[in-house]
Every structure is written in structure tokens, then in C-alpha cells.
Phi, psi and omega in degrees: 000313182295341185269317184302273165027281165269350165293291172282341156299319194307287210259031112294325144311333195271300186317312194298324183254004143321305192271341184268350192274300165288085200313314181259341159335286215306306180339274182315291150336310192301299161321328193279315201297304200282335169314298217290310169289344167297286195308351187255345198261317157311293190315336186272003166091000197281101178295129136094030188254093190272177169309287189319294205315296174334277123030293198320288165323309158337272184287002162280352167265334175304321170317307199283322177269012171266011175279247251332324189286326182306272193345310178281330198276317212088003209231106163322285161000277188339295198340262137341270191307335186264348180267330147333315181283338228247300155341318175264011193281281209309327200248341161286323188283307189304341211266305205307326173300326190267350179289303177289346201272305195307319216275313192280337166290285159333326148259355167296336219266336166307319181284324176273013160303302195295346170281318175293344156322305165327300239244335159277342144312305184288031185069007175247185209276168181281328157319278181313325184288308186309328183269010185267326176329316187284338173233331148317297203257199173001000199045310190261354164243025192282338182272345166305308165312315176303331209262304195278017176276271191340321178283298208280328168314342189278299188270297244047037158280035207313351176260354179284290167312323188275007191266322197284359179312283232293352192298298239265324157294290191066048231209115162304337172273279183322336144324284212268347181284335166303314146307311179298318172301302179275007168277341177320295198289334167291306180260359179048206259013200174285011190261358155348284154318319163285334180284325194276335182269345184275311187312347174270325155311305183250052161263307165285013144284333192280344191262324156314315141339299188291311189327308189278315155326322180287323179292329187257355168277317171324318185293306175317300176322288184303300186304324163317291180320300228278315185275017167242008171261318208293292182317307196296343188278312171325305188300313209291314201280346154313007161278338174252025150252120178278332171275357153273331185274013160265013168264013135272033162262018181245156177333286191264033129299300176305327173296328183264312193282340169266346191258315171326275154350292194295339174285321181272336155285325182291301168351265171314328169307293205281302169358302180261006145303297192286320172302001189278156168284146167310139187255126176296174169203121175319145203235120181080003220257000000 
């Protein structure tokens, strides 16, 4: 025990002083890693939220529930390992947010196309139809509008508005529903309208397809999550025997709780690999 251990304070020194040693490593890695949590933090709609604050929240819970789990178990390990799930707790709930935002913005975005239709039919310019959007159109996508009546009364910049629209949306649909308004606007003639009902067909054909695939990935999905939460909840109430759960403080206690860990991610992993869907990707973004 005393030899692992030291094994692993050892080569946790060595990393640390790897990334403090490499000038163009740490940078960079950092820059993508905080990228990556920005874009995940748009997508989940969640405002006035950094990387860092994430970052924060992360290790405090990983802190707090591996003392409490040391504490109830006896066992570090234990510890350790539930305060990892409880550290990745945050970035999962955020994943499941941004998943459904997508899912709710997708059926949302056919009814507001057919509005701007409306509304560039009754004649007005593509700036006002977009911004009639904000009292008009969706329920759930009406303050992105509002926000982009507000950027453009502020510049009179539209393409400028419509960049900080796509920020604010985050949105695989709203990408292309957005490039398309501007190339409109750019290259203009009558065909708008027309351009605008067929792309609402097919937003509504695309979101029917994807629907009936998701009912069916879902049983895939459930069933993953479900057989890699079942050991560990088995482990948590073996946590209130104290004499059976001090045979994982022994060597090949440790050996079951690492490899066990290591099996249930891989596991899961290729699982939501064979269920997965083609994923959209933002475009231009």
C-alpha cells in the first residue's frame, strides 16, 4: 500500500513538472480545455458561468464527497473513486442540458422559419422579421431574438448581430438557419420566401427522422447508464458493512476497485459508441 502510493505521489510530480517545464504544452492544452468548456457552457444555454467557476465546482465536490466517502468507508480508494463520479457530476448534467436545448430548439426552429415567412411576406425587411421573432415566435426562443432587436438598434450592423445571434443559440440548426439569412441578404432577390418554406420542410422532415431514431437509441442509452450505476450502488450500501468493505483497503482490494472502474468506462464508452447518432456540427461557428 505504502509502495503504490508512492508510486503515485511520484509520478503526479513528474506530470506537474512536465506541464510546468513546457512552455508551449501547458498553454495550449489549456486554451483548447477552456475552449471546449466555453462551447459546452453556450450549448447548455448557461450565462454568466466561466470555465474556471466550472473548474471550481468540479473539484469541490470531487474534495468534499471523497473526505465524506473516506470517512464512511475507511477505505481511500472508495473515496477517491465516488468523489471522481461526483466531480464529473456537473459536466454531465451540462452535457444532458445541452442535449435537450438542442432537442427543444429543433422542434422549435420549423415553427419560427414559417414565421419569418409570415412576416417577410406581409413585407417587412429581414432585420424586423427577425426581430418581430422576439414577441412573435417561440416561447423558448424568443430572448435570443430579443437580444439580437437590441445588438442591431445598438450598431445597425447586421451581420455583426446575426454572429452574436449564432453565439447566443449555439445551435446546429440556427447555424444554417442563419447563413442562409445571410447569404439572402447579401445576395437578395424574390426568392426568399421560397427558400424560407422549403427549409422549414425540411427541418420538419429532419426533426421527424431524428425523432424516431432517439426513441430508439434511448433503450441503448438507458440500458448503458443503468448497467454502469448498478455495481457502484451495490458498492455504496456495502459501504454501511464496515467489515466487509475493509477487504478493499488490501492490495487486491485495490486491484477489483481499478480494474472494476476500468471496465465500467470502457464498457460504457463503447456501448454509447455502438448507440450513437450521427451528430450535427455547427457550421461556420
Amino acid at each position: 500500500m505504502g509502495a503504490l502510493t508512492g508510486f503515485l505521489a511520484g509520478l503526479g510530480i513528474l506530470l506537474i513538472g512536465w506541464a510546468v517545464a513546457d512552455p508551449h504544452w501547458r498553454p495550449q492544452r489549456r486554451s483548447r480545455r477552456i475552449g471546449r468548456v466555453a462551447d459546452l457552457l453556450a450549448r447548455a444555454g448557461v450565462e454568466g458561468v466561466s470555465a474556471a467557476h466550472l473548474t471550481g465546482l468540479c473539484a469541490v465536490l470531487f474534495a468534499v464527497v471523497a473526505a465524506a466517502m473516506t470517512g464512511v468507508s475507511g477505505v481511500p480508494a472508495i473515496g477517491v473513486l465516488f468523489g471522481a463520479m461526483a466531480g464529473a457530476a456537473p459536466v454531465a448534467l451540462l452535457r444532458g442540458r445541452a442535449a435537450r436545448r438542442l432537442r427543444d430548439h429543433a422542434a422549435l426552429w420549423p415553427d419560427a422559419v414559417d414565421n419569418l415567412t409570415s412576416a417577410v411576406r406581409a413585407g417587412l425587411s429581414l432585420p424586423e422579421a427577425l426581430i418581430q421573432l422576439g414577441e412573435r415566435g417561440p416561447e423558448g426562443m424568443r430572448d435570443a431574438f430579443v437580444q439580437f432587436g437590441r445588438d442591431y438598434q445598438a450598431t445597425g450592423r447586421f451581420h455583426e448581430s446575426l454572429d452574436l445571434l449564432k453565439a447566443r443559440l449555439a445551435d446546429p440548426v440556427g447555424d444554417r438557419v442563419v447563413e442562409a439569412l445571410r447569404i439572402a441578404r447579401e445576395v437578395g432577390g424574390g426568392d426568399l420566401g421560397r427558400m424560407l418554406r422549403a427549409l422549414s420542410g425540411f427541418l420538419r422532415d429532419d426533426l421527424r427522422t431524428r425523432g424516431e431514431l432517439e426513441s430508439r437509441q434511448s433503450w441503448t442509452v438507458n440500458g448503458a447508464r443503468l448497467a454502469v450505476a448498478a455495481p457502484w450502488l451495490v458498492l455504496l450500501l456495502m459501504c454501511l458493512q464496515g467489515d466487509v468493505i475493509e477487504r478493499f483497503a488490501t492490495g487486491t482490494g485495490l486491484v477489483v476497485l481499478g480494474t472494476g472502474a476500468a471496465l465500467c468506462l470502457v464498457a460504457y464508452r463503447i456501448m454509447m459508441w455502438i448507440g450513437r447518432l450521427p451528430a450535427e456540427r455547427r457550421i461556420l461557428a
